[in-house]
N, CA, C and O atoms as a MOPAC input file, in Angstrom:
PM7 MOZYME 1SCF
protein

 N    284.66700 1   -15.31000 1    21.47200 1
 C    283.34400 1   -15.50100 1    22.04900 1
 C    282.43500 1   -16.09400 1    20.97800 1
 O    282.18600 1   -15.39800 1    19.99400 1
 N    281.88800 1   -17.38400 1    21.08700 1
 C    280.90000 1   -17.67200 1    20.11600 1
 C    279.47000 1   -17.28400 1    20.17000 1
 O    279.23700 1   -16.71600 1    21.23700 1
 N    278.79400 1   -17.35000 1    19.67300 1
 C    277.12700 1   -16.99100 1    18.90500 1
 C    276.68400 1   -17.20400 1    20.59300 1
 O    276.60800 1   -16.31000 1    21.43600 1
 N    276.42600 1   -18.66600 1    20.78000 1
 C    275.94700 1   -18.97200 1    22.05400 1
 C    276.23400 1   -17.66400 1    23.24200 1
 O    275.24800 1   -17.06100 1    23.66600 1
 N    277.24000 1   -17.39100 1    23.59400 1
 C    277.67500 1   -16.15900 1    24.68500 1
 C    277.23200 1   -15.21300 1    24.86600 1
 O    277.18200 1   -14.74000 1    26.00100 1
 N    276.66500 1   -14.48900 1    23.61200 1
 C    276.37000 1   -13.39100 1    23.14000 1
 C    274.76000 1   -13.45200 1    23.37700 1
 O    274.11400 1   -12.44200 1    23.65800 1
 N    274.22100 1   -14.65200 1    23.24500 1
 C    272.44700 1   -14.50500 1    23.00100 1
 C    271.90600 1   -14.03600 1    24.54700 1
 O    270.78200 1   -13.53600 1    24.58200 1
 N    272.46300 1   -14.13900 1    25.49900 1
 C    271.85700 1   -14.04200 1    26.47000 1
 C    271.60600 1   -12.22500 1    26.41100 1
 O    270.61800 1   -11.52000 1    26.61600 1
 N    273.01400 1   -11.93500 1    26.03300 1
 C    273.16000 1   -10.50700 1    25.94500 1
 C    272.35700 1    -9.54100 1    24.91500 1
 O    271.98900 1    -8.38500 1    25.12600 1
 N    272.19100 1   -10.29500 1    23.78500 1
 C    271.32800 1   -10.08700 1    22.40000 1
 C    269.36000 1    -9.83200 1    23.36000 1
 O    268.56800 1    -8.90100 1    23.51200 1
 N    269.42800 1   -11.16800 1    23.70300 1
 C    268.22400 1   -10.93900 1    24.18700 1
 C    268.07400 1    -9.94000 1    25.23600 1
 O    267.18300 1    -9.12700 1    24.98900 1
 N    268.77400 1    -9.74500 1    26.48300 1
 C    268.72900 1    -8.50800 1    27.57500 1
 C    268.43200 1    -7.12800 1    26.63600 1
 O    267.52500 1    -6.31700 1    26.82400 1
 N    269.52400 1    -7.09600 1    25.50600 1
 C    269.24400 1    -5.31100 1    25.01500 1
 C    267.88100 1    -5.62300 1    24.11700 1
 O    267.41400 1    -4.53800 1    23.77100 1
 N    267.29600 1    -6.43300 1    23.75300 1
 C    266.77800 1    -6.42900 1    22.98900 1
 C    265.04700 1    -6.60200 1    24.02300 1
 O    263.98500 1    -6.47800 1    23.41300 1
 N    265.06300 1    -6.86500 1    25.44200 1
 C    264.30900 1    -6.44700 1    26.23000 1
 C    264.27800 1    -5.00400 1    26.62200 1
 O    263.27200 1    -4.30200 1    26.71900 1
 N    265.33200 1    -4.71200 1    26.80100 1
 C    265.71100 1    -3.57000 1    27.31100 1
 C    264.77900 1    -2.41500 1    26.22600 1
 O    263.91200 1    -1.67400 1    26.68800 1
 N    265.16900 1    -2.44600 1    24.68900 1
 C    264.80000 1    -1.77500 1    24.51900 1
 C    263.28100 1    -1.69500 1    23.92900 1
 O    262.60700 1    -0.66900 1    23.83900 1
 N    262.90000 1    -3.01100 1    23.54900 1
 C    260.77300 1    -3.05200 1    23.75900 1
 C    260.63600 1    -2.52600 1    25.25400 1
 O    259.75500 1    -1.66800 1    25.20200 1
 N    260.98000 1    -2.61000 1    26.23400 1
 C    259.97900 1    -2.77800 1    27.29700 1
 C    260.73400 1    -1.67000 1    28.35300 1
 O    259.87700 1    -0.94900 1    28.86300 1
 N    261.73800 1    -1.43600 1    28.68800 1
 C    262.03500 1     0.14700 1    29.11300 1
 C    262.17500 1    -0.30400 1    30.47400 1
 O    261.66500 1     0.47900 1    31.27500 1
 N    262.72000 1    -1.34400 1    30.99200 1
 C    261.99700 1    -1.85300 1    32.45300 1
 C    262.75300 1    -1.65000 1    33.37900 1
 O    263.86500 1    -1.26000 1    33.02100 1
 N    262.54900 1    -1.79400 1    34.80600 1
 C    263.16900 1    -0.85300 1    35.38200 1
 C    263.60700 1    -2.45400 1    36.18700 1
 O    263.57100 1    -2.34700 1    37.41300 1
 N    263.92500 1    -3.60100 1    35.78000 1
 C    264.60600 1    -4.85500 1    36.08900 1
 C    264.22300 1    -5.69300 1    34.83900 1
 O    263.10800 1    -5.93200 1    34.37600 1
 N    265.47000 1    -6.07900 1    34.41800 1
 C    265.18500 1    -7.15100 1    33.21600 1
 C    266.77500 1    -8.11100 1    33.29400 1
 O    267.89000 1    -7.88700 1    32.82300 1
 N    266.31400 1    -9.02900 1    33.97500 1
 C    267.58500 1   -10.02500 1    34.03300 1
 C    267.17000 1   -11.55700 1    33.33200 1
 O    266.18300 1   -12.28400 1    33.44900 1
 N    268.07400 1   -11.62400 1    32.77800 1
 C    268.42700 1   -13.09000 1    31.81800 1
 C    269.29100 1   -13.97700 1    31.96300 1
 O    270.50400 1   -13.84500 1    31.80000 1
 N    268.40200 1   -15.43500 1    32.44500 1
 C    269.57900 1   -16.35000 1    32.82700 1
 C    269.86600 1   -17.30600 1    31.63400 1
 O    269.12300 1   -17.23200 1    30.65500 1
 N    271.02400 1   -18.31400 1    31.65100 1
 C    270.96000 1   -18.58000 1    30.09500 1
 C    270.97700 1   -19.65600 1    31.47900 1
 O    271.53300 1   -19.38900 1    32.54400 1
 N    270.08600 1   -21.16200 1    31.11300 1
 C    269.77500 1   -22.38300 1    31.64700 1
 C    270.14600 1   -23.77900 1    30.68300 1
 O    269.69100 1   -24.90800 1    30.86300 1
 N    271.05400 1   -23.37100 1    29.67400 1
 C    270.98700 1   -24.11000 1    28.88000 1
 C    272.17900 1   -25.34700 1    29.02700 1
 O    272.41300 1   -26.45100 1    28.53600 1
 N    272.64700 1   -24.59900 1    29.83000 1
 C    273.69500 1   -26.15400 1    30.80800 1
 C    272.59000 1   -26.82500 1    31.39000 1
 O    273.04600 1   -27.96200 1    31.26900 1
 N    271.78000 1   -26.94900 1    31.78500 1
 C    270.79200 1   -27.44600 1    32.74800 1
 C    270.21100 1   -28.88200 1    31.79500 1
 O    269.99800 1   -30.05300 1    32.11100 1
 N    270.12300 1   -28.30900 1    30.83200 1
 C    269.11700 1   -28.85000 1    29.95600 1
 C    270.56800 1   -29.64200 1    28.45100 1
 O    270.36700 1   -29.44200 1    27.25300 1
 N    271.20600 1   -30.05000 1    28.71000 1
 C    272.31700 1   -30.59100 1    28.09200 1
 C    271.51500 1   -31.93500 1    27.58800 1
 O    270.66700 1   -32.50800 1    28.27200 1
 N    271.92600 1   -32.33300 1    26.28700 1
 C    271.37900 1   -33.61900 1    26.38300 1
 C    269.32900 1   -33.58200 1    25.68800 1
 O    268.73300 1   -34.56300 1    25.24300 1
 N    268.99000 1   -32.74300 1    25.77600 1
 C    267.38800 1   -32.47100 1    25.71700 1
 C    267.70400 1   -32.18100 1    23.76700 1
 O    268.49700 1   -31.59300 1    23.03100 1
 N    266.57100 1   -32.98300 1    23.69500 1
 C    266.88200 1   -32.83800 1    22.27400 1
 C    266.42500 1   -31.30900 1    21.90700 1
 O    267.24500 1   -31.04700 1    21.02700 1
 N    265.85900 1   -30.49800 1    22.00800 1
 C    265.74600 1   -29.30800 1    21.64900 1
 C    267.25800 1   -28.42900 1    21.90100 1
 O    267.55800 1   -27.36800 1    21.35400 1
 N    267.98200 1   -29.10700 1    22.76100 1
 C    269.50700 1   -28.82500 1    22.67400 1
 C    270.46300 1   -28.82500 1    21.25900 1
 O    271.15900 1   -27.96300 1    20.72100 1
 N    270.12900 1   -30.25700 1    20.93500 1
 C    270.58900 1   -30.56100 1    19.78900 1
 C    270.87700 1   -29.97200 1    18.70900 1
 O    271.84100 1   -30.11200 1    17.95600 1
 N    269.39400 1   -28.85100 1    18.64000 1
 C    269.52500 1   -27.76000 1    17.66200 1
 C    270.23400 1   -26.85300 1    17.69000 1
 O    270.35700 1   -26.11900 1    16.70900 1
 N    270.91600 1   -26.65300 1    18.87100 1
 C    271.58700 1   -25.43600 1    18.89500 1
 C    271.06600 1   -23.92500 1    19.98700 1
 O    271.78600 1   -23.05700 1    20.48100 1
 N    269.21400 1   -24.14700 1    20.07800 1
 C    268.77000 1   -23.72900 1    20.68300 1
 C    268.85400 1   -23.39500 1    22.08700 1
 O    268.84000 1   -24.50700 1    22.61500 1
 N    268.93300 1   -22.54400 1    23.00400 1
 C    269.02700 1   -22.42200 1    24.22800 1
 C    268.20600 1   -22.11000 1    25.13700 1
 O    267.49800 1   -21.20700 1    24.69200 1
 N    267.86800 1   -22.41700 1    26.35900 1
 C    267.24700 1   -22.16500 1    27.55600 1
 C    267.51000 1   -20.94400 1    27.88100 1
 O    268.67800 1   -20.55500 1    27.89000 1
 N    266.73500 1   -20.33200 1    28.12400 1
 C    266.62200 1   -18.94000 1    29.17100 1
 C    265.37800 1   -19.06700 1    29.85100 1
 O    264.43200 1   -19.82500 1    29.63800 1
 N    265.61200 1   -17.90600 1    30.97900 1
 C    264.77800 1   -17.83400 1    31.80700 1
 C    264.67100 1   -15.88600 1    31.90100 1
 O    265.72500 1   -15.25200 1    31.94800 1
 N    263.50200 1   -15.25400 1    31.91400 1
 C    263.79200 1   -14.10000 1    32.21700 1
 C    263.01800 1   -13.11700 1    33.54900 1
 O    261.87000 1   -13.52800 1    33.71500 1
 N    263.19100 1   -12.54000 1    34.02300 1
 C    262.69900 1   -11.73200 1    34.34900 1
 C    262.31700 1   -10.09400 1    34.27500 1
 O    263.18500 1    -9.36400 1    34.75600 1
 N    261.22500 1    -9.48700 1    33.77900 1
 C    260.96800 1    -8.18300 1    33.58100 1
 C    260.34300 1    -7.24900 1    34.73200 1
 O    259.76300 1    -7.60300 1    35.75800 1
 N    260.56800 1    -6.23300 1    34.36700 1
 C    259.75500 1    -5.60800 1    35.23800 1
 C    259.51500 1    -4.23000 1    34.57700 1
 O    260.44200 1    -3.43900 1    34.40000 1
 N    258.00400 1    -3.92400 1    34.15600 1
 C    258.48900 1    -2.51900 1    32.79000 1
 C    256.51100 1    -2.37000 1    33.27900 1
 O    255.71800 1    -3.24100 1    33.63800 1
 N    256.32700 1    -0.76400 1    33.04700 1
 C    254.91800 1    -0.39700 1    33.16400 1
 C    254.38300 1    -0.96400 1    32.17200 1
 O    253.17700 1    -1.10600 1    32.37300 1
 N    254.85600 1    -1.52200 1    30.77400 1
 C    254.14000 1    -1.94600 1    30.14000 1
 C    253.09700 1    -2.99000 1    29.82600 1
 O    252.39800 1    -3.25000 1    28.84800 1
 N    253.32000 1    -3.64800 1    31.43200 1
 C    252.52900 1    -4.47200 1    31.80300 1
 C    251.28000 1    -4.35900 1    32.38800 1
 O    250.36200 1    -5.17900 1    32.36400 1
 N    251.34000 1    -2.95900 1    33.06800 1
 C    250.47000 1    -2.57100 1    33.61500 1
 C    248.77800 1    -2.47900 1    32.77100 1
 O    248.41400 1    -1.66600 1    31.92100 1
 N    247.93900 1    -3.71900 1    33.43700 1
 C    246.37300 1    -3.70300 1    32.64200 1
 C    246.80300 1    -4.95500 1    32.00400 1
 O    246.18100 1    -5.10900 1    30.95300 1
 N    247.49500 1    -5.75200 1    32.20100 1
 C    247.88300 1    -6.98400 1    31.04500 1
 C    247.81300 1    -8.34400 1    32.00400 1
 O    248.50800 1    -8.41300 1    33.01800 1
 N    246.85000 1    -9.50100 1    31.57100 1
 C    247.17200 1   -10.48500 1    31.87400 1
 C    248.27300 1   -11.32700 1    31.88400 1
 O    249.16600 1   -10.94100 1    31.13000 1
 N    248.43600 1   -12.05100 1    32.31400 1
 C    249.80400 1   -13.33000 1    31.94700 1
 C    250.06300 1   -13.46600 1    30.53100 1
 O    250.99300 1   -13.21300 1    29.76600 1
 N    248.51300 1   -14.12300 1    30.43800 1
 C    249.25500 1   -14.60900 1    28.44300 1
 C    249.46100 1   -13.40100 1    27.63200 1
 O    250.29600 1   -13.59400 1    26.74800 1
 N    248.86200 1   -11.97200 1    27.65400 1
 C    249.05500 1   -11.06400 1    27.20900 1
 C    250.66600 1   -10.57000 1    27.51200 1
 O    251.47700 1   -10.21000 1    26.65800 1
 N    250.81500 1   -10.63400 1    28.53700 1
 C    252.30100 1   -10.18500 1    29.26900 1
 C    253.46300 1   -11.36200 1    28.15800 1
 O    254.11600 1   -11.00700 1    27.17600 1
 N    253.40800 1   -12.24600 1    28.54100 1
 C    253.88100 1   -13.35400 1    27.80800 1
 C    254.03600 1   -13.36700 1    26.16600 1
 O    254.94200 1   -13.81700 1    25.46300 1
 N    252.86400 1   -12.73400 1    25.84200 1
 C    252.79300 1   -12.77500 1    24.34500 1
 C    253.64400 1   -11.62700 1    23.94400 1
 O    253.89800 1   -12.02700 1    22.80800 1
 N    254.26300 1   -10.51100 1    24.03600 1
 C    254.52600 1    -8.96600 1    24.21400 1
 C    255.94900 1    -9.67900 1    24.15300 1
 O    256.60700 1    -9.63200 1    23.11300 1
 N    256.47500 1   -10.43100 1    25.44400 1
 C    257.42600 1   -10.96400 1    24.79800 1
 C    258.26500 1   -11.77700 1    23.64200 1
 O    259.39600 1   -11.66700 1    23.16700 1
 N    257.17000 1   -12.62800 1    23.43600 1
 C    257.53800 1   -13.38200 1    22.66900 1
 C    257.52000 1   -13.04000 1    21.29200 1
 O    258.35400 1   -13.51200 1    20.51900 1
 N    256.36900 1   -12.02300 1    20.81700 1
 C    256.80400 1   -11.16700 1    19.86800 1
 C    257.80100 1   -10.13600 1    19.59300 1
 O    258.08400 1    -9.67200 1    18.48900 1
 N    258.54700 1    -9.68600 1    21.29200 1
 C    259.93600 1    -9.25100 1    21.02000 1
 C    260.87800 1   -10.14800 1    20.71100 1
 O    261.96500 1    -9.67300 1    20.38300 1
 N    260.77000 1   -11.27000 1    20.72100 1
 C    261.87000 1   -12.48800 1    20.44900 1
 C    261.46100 1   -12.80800 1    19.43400 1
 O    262.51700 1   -12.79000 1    18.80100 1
 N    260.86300 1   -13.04800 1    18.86800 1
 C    259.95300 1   -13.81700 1    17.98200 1
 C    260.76900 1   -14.23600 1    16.81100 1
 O    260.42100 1   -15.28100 1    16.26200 1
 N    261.95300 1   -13.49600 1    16.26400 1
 C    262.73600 1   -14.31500 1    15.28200 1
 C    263.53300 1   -14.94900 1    15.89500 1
 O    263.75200 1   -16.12300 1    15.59300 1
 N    264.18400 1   -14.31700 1    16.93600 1
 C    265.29500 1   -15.45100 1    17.99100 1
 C    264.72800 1   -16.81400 1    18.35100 1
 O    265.38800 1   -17.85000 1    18.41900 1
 N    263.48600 1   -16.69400 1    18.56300 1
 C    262.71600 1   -17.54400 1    18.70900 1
 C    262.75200 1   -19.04300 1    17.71200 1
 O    262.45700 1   -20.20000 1    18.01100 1
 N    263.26100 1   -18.42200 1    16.39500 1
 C    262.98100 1   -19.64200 1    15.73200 1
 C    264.66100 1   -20.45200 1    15.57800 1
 O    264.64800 1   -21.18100 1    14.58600 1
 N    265.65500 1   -20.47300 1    16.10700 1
 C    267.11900 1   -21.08200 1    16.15000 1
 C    267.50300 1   -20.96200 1    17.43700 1
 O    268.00500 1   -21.85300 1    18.12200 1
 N    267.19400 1   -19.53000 1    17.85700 1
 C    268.19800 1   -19.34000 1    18.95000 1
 C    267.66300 1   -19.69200 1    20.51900 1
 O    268.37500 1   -19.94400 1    21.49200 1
 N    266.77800 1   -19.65500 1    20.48300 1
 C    265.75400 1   -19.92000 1    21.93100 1
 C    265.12100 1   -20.79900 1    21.57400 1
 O    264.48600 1   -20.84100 1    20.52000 1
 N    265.23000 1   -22.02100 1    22.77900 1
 C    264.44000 1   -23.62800 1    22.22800 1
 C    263.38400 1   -23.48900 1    23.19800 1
 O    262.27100 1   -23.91700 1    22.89200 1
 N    263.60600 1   -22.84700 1    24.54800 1
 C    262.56600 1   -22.95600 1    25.41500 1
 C    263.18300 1   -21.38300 1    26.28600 1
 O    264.34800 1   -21.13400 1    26.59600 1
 N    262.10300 1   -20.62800 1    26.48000 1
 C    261.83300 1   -19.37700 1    27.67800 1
 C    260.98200 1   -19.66200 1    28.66300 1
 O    259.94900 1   -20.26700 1    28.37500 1
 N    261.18700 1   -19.37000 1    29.70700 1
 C    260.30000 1   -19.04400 1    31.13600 1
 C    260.58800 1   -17.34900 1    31.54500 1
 O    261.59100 1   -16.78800 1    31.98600 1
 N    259.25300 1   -16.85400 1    31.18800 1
 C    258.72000 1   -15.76200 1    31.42700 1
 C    258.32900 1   -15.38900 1    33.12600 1
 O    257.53800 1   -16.09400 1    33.75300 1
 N    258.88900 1   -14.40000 1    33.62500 1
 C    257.75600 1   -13.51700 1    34.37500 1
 C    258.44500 1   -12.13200 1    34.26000 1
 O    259.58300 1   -11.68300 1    34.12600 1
 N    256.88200 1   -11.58600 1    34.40900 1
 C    256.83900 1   -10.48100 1    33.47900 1
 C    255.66400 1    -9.82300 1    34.75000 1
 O    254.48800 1   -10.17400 1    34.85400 1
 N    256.23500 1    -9.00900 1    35.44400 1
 C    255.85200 1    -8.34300 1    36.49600 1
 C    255.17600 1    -6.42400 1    36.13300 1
 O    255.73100 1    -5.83200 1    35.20700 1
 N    254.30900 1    -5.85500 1    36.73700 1
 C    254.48500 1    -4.44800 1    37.24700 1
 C    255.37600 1    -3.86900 1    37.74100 1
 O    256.16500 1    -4.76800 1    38.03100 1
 N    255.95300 1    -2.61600 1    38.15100 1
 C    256.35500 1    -2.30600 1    39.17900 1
 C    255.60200 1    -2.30000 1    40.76700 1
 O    256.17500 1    -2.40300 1    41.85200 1
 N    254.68100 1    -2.20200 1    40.59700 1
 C    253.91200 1    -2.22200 1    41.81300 1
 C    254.05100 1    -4.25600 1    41.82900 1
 O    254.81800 1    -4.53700 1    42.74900 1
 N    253.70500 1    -5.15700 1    41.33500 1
 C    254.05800 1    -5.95700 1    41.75900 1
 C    255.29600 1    -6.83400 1    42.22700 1
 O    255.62200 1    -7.80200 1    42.91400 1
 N    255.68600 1    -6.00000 1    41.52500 1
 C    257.53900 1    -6.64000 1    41.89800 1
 C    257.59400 1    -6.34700 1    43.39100 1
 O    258.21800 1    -7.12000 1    44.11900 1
 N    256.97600 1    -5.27500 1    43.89400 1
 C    257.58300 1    -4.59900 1    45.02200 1
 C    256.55400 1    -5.51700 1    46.51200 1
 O    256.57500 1    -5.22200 1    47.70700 1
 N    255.80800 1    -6.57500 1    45.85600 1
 C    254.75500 1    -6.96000 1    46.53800 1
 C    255.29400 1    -8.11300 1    46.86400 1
 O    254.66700 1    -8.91400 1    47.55700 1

């Protein structure tokens, strides 16, 4: 299994355990995006979805930011581009 295989999984526990959420799924999109020079690097596409009280009282960019400071070293090799949503429980259910 190489480096690549593993990040999707790296990143899930590594949601899992900032944010406690009661849905946190991770798609790796980085076939999608083949060819994109931010590819080139090695970097990968994901997409995630959360769902954790810790959102609760938090705007978007606040919600957004929470993540990205849980990634935030993956951030600099391993993730070229994320798409965030980052839900309540009460909104998920809406």
């Amino acid at each position: 299994m190489s480096a690549a295989d593993t990040r999707p999984e790296r990143i899930r526990e590594r949601l899992l355990a900032t944010f406690s959420p009661e849905q946190c799924l991770v798609e790796d999109e980085s076939a999608l995006h083949a060819g994109h020079a931010g590819a080139a690097s090695g970097g990968g596409h994901y997409r995630v979805r959360l769902v954790s009280n810790l959102f609760e009282g938090k705007n978007r960019v606040n919600r957004h930011r929470l993540v990205y400071d849980c990634l935030s070293d993956l951030m600099q090799q391993e993730i070229h581009a994320l798409a965030i949503v980052a839900l309540t429980p009460s909104e998920a259910k809406n």
